[in-house]
C-alpha positions as CSV (number, residue, x, y, z in Angstrom):
1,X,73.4,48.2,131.1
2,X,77.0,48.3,131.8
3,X,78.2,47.3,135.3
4,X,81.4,47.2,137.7
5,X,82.5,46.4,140.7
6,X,84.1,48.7,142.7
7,X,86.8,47.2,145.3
8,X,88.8,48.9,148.1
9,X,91.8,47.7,150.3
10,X,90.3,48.1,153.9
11,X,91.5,47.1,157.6
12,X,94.9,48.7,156.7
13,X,95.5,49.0,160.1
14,X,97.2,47.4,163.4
15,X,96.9,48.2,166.8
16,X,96.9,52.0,167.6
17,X,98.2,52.4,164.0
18,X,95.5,53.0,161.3
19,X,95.8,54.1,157.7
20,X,92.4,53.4,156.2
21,X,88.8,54.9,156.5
22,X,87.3,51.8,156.6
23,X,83.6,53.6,157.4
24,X,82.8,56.1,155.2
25,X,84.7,53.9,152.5
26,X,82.4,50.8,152.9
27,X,79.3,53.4,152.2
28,X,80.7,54.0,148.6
29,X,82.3,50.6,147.6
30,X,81.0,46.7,146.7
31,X,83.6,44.6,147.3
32,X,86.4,45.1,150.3
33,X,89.7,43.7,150.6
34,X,90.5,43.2,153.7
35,X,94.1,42.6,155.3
36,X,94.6,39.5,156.7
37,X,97.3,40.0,159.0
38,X,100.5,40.1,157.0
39,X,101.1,43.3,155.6
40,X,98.3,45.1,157.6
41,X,95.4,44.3,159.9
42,X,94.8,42.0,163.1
43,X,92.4,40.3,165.1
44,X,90.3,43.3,165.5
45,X,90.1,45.6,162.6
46,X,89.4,42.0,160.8
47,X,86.4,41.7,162.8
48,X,85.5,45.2,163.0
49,X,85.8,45.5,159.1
50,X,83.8,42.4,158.3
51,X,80.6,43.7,160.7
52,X,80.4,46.8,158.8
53,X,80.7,45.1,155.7
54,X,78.1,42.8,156.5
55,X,75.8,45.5,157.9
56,X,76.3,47.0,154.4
57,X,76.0,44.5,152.1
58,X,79.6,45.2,151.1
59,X,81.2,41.8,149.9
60,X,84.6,40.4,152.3
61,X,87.5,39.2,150.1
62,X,90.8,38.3,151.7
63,X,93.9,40.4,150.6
64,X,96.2,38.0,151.4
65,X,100.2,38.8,150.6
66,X,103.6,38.1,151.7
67,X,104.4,38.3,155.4
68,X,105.8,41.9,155.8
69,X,104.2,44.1,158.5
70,X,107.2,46.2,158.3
71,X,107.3,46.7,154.5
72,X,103.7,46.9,154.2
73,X,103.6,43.9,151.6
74,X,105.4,45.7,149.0
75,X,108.7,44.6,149.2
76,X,110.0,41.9,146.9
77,X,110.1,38.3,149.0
78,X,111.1,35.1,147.8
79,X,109.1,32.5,149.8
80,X,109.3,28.1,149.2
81,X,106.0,27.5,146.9
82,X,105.3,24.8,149.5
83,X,105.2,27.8,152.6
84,X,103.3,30.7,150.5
85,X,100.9,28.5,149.6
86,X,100.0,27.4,153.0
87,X,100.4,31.0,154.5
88,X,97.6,32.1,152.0
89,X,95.1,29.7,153.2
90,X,96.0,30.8,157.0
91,X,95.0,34.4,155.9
92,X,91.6,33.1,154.0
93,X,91.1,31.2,157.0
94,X,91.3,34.0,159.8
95,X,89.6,36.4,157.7
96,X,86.7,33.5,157.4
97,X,86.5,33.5,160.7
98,X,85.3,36.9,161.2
99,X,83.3,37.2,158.3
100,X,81.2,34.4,159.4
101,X,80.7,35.5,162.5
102,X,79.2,38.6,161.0
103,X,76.5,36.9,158.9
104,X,78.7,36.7,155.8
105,X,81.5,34.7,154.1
106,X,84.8,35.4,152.5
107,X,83.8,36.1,148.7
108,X,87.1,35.7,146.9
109,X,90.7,36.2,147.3
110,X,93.1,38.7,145.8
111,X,96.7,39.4,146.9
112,X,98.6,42.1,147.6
113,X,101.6,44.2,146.7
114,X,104.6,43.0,145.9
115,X,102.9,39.3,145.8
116,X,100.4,40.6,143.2
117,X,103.0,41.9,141.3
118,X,105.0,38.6,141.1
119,X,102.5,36.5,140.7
120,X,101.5,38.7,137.3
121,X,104.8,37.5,135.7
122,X,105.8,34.3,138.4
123,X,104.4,31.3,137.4
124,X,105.8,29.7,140.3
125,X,104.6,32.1,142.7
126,X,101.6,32.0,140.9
127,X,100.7,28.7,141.1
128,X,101.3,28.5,145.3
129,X,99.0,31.3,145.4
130,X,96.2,29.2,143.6
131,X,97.6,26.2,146.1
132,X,96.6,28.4,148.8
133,X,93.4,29.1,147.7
134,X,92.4,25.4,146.7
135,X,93.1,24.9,150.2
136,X,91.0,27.3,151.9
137,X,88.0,27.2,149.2
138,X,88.3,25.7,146.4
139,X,85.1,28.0,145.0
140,X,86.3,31.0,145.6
141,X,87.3,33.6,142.8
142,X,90.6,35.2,142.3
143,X,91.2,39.0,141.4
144,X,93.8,39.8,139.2
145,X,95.4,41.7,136.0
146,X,94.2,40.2,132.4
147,X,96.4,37.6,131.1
148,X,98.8,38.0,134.7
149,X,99.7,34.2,134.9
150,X,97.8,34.5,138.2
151,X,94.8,34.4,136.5
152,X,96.1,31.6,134.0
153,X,96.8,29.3,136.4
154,X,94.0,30.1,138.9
155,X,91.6,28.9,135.5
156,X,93.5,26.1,135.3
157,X,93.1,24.5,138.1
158,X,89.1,25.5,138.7
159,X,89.1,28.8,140.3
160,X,87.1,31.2,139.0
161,X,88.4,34.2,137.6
162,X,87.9,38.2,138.0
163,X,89.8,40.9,136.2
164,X,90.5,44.3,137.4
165,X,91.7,47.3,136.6
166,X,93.0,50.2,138.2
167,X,91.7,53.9,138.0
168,X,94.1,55.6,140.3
169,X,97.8,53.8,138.8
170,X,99.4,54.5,135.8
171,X,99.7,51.7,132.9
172,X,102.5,50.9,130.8
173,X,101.9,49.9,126.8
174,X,102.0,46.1,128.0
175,X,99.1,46.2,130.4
176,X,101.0,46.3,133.6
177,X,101.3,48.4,136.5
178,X,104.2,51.2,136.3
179,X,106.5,50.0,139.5
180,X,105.3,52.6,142.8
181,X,109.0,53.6,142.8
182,X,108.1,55.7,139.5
183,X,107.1,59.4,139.0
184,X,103.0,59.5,138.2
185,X,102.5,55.3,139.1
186,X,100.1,57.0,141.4
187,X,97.6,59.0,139.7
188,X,96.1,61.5,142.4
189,X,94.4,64.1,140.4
190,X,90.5,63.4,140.6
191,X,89.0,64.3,137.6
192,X,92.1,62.0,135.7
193,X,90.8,59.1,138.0
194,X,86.8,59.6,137.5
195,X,87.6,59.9,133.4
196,X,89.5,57.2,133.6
197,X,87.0,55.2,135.6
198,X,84.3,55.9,133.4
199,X,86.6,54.8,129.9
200,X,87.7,51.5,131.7
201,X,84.2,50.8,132.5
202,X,82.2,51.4,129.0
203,X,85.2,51.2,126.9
204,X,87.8,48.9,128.3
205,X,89.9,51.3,127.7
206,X,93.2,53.3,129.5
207,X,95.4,55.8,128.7
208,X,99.1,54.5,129.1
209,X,101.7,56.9,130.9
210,X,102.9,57.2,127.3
211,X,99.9,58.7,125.8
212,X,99.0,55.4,123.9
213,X,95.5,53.5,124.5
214,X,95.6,50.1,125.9
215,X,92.4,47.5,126.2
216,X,92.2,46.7,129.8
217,X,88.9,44.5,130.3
218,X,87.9,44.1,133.7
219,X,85.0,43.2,135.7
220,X,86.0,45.3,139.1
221,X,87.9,48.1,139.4
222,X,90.4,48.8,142.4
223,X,90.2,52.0,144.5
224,X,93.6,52.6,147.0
225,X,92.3,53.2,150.5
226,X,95.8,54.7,151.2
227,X,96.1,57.6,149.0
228,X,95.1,61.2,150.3
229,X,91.5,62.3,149.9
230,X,90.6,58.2,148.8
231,X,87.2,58.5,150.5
232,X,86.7,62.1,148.2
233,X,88.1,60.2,145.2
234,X,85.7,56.9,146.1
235,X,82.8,59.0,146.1
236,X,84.0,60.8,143.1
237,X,84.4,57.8,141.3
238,X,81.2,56.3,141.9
239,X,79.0,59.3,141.1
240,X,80.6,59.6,138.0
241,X,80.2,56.1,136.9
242,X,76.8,56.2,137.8
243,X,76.2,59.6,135.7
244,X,77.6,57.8,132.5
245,X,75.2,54.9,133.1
246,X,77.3,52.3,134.3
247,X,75.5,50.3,137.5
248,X,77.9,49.7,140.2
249,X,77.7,46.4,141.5
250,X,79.5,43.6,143.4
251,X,80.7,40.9,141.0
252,X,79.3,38.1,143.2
């Protein structure tokens, strides 16, 4: 039988500001991302995230990114190799923190935002990401795009690897992620997401923002907490993977 993992960024939230439905979302995904501090999240939500997920069976991964509360992670940073690298360990290692003390364990890393759009193309970047990783937990698996040099370099030096795709952002004939900036990089209409959900997850398969077909094969598919209706859309998604036979699952 077919089978994905469905993934969510959680814990989007800091101090009386919140953004995510961290609840009702952990009762439809497998695998959470939670923030770690730098673009979103604190003590907290960390802690409060991690006990539901536990409670749930949902797995933890840190969603570590660039240090930019203000920007919420998606603004282009340059940052020393030497200083990213250590900063995404420090995330890892908070998040661990909490996630242990709920019965669980940080399952794998992926970044965020603008850092997981550099790192696609920045090998530099890329490899102080891996750095940081390595330092936290050298077993722990990396999400990323398919052939991003994240996930190059991440192999290379032992970590194990995870591809993903995602149903709700629009594609463009190389693979990538149309830029947020664009018109339609954010596809919000439900049935397009649940179609394309179900094609990416059987076929390996997405529609480009061109029209043209791209192979996109990935192992866990991502699910934006932040977009109106994504606890709707979740559901959606997951019922309609389920009804084209494809088991949803965490992918450890």
């Amino acid at each position: 039988m077919t089978s994905i993992d469905l993934n969510a960024d959680l814990g989007e939230g800091f101090g009386r500001w919140s953004l995510t439905d961290d609840e009702q979302l952990l009762s439809v995904v497998t695998s959470a991302n939670v923030a770690c501090g730098f673009h979103a999240g604190d003590a907290p939500t960390m802690r409060r995230v991690c006990d539901l997920a536990a409670e749930r069976g949902v797995r933890i991964g840190a969603q570590v990114s660039y240090r930019d509360l203000a920007g919420f992670g998606r603004r282009a940073m340059d940052v020393p190799p030497d200083e990213l690298a250590a900063e995404v360990a420090y995330q890892i290692g908070a998040l661990e923190v909490f996630a242990r003390a709920a019965g669980a364990r940080v399952a794998y890393v992926k970044p965020h935002g603008a850092l997981y759009n550099r790192v696609v193309h920045d090998a530099e970047q890329a490899e102080a990401v891996a750095a940081g990783v390595l330092l936290a937990d050298s077993t722990l698996p990396v999400l990323g795009l398919p052939d991003s040099r994240f996930l190059v370099v991440a192999a290379a030096v032992g970590l194990p690897v995870v591809t993903e795709a995602f149903a709700d952002r629009a594609y463009t004939e190389a693979g990538r992620l149309m830029p947020r900036r664009l018109k339609g990089a954010v596809i919000t209409d439900a049935g397009a997401v649940v179609e394309r959900s179900v094609d990416l997850a059987r076929s390996g398969v997405v529609r480009s923002h061109s029209g043209r077909d791209i192979a996109v094969r990935a192992r866990s598919l991502c699910l934006h907490g932040d977009t109106p209706g994504a606890v709707d859309l979740a559901r959606r998604v997951r019922v309609g993977l389920e009804e084209a036979g494809v088991h949803v699952e965490a992918f450890v």
